[in-house]
C-alpha positions, 0 to 999 in steps of 0.5 A, a space after each residue: 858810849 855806844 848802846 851794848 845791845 846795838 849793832 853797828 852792821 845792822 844800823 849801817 844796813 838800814 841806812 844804805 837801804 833808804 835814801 840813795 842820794 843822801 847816802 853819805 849823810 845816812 852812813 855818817 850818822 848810823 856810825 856817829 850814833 852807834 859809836 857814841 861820836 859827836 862829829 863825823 865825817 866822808 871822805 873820798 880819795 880817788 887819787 893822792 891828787 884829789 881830796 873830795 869831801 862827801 859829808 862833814 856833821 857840822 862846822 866842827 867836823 868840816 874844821 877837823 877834817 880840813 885842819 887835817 888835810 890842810 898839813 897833809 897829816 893826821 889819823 884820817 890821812 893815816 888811815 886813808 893812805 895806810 888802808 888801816 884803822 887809826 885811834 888817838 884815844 887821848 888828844 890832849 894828854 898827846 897834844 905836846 907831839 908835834 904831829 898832834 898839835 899841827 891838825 888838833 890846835 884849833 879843835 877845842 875840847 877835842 878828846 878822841 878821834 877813830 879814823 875808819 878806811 874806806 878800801 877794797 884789800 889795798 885799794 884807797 877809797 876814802 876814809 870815815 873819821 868820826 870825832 869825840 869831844 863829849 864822851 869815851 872812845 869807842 871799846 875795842 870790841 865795837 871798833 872790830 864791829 865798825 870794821 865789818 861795817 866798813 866794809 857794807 859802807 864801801 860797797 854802798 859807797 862804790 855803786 853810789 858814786 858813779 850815779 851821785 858824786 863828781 868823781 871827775 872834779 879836778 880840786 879837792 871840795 873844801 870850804 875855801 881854795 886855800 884849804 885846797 891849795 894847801 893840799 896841792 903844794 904837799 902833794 906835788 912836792 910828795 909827787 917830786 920826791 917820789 919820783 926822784 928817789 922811785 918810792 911810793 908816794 905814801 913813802 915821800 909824804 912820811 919823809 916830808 913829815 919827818 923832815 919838817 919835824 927834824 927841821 922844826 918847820 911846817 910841813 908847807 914850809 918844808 913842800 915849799 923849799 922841795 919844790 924850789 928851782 933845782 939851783 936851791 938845794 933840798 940840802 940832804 937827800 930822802 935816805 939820809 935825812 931818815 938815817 940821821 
């Protein structure tokens, strides 16, 4: 549980202030620490395309936020893509939800995860997940304190970037190709159908979600037969799969 007397603005200042190289690691951990997390991660989002990971805790952490962009789903997705704050604040009492159980599965003793954006109004940067497995989730009050310390994060994070980070690489920076290949498949096909039926992206990946759960599917499953020839048919189209 966070110290009552500690602030999370002031610890997250003096990490920006020393070390500019290692400032992913230095903001991962001022935030872990002051929040009462065991595991924490950064991510960068530069385009729906692209999945750069700047700093996991721990194995552990590098498997949660992998596991989580490997199904295109999960709170630090929701937070990312949605620019908001996203709390599961009892992963095992919701682990029967499909959704849950697609990312959470393979985390043991996993109890609560927050998920804070990285953004400037409604421009994604990336998103701070930071995951639970020995103490209580984070009080609402510390939660609006991390808010106001997001947003210290991501103007540290934009001047550092252009200098320390490998904005132009191509692929998503994961343990494994698979873990990346996995992401290119959900969002070409959330490119396809984006462009088929003139939505945001973030629309197409929510119908993928909600197709792949009606039909009892993965969501890899689901990304594989939109992106089949066009002989093979999706079967109904994106409004009236939603309407059903």
């Amino acid at each position: 549980m966070p110290e009552e007397d500690r602030s999370i603005v002031h610890d997250v200042s003096l990490a920006a202030a020393v070390g500019r190289r290692a400032l992913p690691m230095r903001l991962c951990t001022a935030f872990a620490e002051s929040l009462g997390a065991q595991h924490v991660t950064m991510s960068l989002l530069p385009s729906f395309e692209q999945w750069q990971l700047l700093y996991a805790s721990d194995e552990y952490a590098l498997r949660a936020e992998a596991a989580q962009f490997a199904h295109a789903d999960g709170p630090s997705i929701d937070a990312a893509l949605g620019t908001r704050t996203v709390l599961v604040p009892d992963v095992p009492g919701q682990a029967r939800h499909a959704r849950l159980r697609r990312w959470a599965d393979d985390l043991p003793a996993l109890r609560h995860v927050l998920a804070l954006p990285l953004h400037r109004q409604r421009q994604r940067l990336g998103v701070l997940c930071l995951y639970y497995t020995r103490s209580a989730p984070p009080a609402p009050a510390h939660i609006a304190e991390a808010e106001r310390a997001t947003a210290l994060a991501r103007e540290e994070i934009l001047r550092w970037r252009p200098v320390h980070a490998d904005a132009d690489s191509p692929e998503p920076v994961w343990a494994t190709d698979t873990r990346a290949a996995r992401w290119e498949r959900v969002h070409r096909a959330a490119g396809y159908i984006a462009a088929r039926e003139e939505c945001p992206v973030a629309e197409a990946l929510n119908w993928l979600r909600v197709t792949s759960v009606r039909r009892h599917q993965s969501l890899l499953d689901t990304c594989d037969h939109v992106l089949q020839p066009v002989g093979a048919q999706v079967g109904v189209d994106r409004r009236a799969a939603l309407t059903r």
